[in-house]
C-alpha positions as CSV (number, residue, x, y, z in Angstrom):
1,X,-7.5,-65.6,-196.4
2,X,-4.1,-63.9,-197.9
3,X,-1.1,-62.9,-196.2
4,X,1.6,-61.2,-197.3
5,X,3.5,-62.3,-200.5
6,X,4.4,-62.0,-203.9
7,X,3.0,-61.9,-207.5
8,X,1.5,-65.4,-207.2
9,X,0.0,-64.2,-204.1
10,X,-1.4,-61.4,-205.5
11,X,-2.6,-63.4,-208.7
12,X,-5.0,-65.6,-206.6
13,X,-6.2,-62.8,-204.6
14,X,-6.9,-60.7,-207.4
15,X,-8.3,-63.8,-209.4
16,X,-10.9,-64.2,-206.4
17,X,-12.2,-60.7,-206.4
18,X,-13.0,-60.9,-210.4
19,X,-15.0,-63.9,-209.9
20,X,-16.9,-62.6,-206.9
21,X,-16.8,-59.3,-209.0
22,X,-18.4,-60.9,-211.9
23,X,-20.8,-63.0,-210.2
24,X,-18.6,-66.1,-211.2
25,X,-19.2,-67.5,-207.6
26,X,-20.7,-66.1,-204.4
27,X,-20.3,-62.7,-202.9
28,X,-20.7,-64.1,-199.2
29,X,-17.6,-65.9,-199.4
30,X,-15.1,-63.7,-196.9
31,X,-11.8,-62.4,-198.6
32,X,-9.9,-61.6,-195.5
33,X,-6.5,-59.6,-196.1
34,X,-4.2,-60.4,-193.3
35,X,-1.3,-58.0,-192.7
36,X,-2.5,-54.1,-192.8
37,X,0.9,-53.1,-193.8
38,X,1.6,-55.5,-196.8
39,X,-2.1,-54.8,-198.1
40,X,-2.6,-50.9,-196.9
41,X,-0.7,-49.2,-200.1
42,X,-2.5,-51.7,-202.5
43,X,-5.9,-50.6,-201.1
44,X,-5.2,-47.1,-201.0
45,X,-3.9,-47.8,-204.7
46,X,-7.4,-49.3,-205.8
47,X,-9.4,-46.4,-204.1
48,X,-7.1,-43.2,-205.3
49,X,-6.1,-45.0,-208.4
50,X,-8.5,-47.3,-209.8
51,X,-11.9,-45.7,-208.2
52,X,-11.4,-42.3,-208.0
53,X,-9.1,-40.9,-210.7
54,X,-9.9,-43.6,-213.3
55,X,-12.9,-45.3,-212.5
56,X,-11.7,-48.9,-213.1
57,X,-13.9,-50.1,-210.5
58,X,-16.8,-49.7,-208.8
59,X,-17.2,-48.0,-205.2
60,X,-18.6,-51.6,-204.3
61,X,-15.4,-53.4,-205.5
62,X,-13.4,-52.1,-201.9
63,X,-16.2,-53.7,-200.1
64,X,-15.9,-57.4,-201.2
65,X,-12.5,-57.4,-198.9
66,X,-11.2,-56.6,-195.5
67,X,-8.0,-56.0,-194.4
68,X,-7.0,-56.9,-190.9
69,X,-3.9,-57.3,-188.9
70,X,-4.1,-60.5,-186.9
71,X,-5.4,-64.1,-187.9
72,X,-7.3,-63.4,-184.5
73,X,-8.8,-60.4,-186.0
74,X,-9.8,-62.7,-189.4
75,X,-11.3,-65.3,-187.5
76,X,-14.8,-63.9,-186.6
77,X,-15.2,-63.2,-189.6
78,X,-14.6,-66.1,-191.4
79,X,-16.3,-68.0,-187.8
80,X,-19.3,-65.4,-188.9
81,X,-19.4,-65.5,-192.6
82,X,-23.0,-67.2,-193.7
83,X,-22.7,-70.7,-195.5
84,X,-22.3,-70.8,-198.6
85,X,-25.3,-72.4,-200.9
86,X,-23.5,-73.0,-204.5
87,X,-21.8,-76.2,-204.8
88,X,-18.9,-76.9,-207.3
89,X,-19.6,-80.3,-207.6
């Protein structure tokens, strides 16, 4: 879960989406974005930017997030998410 903040916030969240990306860990780990005006401009940045004019990414990249407004809203979906198998341990 990220809310709004700065470059270190951004760093981790970013850093999490290349290891799910890469396969580093577990794609059924929910990476919740809380705050839809903070994290609106970034998406729309990766999907005009990154996917469609330079094709930095893949179309499945904007899935492994979702962007809500309300902890409330995160909740289920972290409530929801299935367990996670892989141990770091």
């Amino acid at each position: 879960v990220f809310f709004p903040g700065g470059l270190g916030t951004l760093d981790e969240a970013f850093e999490i989406l290349t290891l799910i990306q890469t396969k580093k860990i577990s794609d059924s780990i929910p990476i919740v974005l809380i705050g839809k005006e903070f994290w609106r401009p970034i998406d729309q940045w990766l999907s005009e930017y990154l996917y469609k004019k330079i094709k930095a990414v893949d179309s499945e990249d904007l899935r492994l997030y979702t962007i809500v407004d309300t902890a409330l809203e995160a909740y289920p979906i972290i409530k929801d998410a299935p367990p996670r198998l892989d141990s770091f341990y």
